[in-house]
Every structure is written in C-alpha cells, then in structure tokens.
N, C-alpha and C positions, 0 to 999 in steps of 0.2 A: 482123744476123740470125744466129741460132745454126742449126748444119749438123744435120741429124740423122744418127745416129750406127747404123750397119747390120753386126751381127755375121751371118757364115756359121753356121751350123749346125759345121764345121770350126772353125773359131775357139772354139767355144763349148764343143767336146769334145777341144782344144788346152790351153785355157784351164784346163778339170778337170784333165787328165793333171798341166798343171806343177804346180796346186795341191796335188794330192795328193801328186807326188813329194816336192815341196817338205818337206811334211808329213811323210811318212814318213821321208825321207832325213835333217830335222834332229829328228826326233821331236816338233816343237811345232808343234801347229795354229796358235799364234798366231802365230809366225813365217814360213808361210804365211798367213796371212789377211792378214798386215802388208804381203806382197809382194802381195798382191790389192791392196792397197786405193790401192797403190804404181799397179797398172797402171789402176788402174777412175781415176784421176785422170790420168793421161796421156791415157788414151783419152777422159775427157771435155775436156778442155784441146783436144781436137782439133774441139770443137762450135766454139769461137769464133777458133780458129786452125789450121783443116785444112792449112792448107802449112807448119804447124810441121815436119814430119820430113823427115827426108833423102832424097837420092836415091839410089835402088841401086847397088849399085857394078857388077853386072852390064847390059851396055847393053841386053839382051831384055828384060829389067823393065824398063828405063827408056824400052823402045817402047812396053811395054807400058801402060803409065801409070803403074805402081806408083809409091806415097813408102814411105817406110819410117820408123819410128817405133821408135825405143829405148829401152827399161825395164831398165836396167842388162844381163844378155847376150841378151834375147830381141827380137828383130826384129820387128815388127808389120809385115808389111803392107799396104796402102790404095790404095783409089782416090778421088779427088775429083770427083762430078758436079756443077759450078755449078751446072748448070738446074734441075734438083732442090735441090740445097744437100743435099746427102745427102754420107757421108763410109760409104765400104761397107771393112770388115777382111776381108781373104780368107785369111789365115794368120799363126799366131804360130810361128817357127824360132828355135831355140835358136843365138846367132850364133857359135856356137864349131864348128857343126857345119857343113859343106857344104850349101848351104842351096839351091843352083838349082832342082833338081828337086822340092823340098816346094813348091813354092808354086803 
C-alpha cells in the first residue's frame, strides 16, 4: 500500500525559495525545473519506501521521530505515521548550513 505523501505549507514556500534561487543563481529555468523534477521523484519514491532516508545525525531529531531524505545538498525532513500510512515533510535545509534550529 502506497503512503500518502503530506507537504507543510513551509516546505512548500522552501521548496519555491530553492527553485527560484536555483533559477536565478544559474540563469536557466531548466536547470532549475531539472532539480525539481530531481526532488518531486525522491519525494515520491517515499510513497512506497517511507524508511528510505536516513537518520538525523542530531539525537533531538531522532527523538523526535525525524528521517531525513537527501536530494544531492538539501535535507528533507519527515515523519512516518503507520496508522495512517501518511509520510508528512516538515522542512527542506540546505545541508551545508547549520541546520538544528530550521527544522
């Protein structure tokens, strides 16, 4: 059975910021749309294998329940509720940055 897959509202206005940097930073939308299409396939890869990601390297995330999902340097992330079968994203952190306190 496939997980259903639950963006924050954060995640979702995360998700724009890196798009657009992306975009602007190498000047080509495609280049950016390429890395979208990069993450929208991880993030669904997580419908039929939610314990795909890692575990946080900080142990307060890892009380917390967090896994953590990597798309080349940006960090996703997640919680897995079984009983539901839901898979919820609470934040996307660029992993080159001090990431504790964004999430």
């Amino acid at each position: 059975m496939k997980y259903k897959i639950i963006r924050t509202d954060k995640v979702d206005e995360q998700l724009r910021e890196i798009i657009f940097y992306i975009a602007d930073d190498s000047g080509s939308v495609d280049i950016a749309l390429k890395y979208l299409d990069k993450i929208e396939t991880a993030i669904r890869r997580l419908e039929d294998f939610p314990a795909s990601g890692s575990i946080p390297r900080y142990a307060i995330l890892r009380r917390q329940g967090y896994n953590v999902l990597v798309v080349e340097r940006h960090l996703f992330f997640y919680k897995i509720n079984e009983e539901e079968k839901t898979v919820t994203i609470y934040a996307i952190v660029d992993g080159r940055r001090e990431y504790l306190n964004l999430v």
